[in-house]
C-alpha positions, -999 to +999 in steps of 0.1 A: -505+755-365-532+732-383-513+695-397-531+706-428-513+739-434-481+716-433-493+697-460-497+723-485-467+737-506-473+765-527-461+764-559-433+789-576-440+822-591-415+820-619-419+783-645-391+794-664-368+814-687-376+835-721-346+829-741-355+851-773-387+838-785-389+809-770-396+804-730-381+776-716-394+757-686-374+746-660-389+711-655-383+706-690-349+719-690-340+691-662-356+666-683-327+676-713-301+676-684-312+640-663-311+624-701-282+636-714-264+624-677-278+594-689-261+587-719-229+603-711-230+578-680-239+550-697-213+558-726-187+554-697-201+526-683-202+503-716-168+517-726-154+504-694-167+471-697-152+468-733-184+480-752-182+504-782-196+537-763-210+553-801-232+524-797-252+538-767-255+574-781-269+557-813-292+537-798-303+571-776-310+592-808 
């Protein structure tokens, strides 16, 4: 097998979802997922260090 067929990845027949009019993509879905991980994180994190944790989900909107 030729070290450039290795180096090739195809890409996925299916970008995302139709959900009623709208079709989501997946990449865009994990982008609304990693963020809002973020702040829920983060809203821990500060609340555990003595922080107000509305603070961090104002700041985020």
């Amino acid at each position: 097998m030729p070290t450039h067929a290795l180096a090739f990845i195809p890409s996925p027949p299916v970008s995302g979802v139709h959900l009623g009019p709208l079709f989501v993509h997946f990449y865009g879905l994990m982008y609304v997922i990693g963020i809002a991980l973020a702040i829920y994180i983060t809203r821990r994190r500060w609340g555990a260090v003595g922080g107000d944790p509305d603070l961090v989900q104002t700041i985020a909107l």
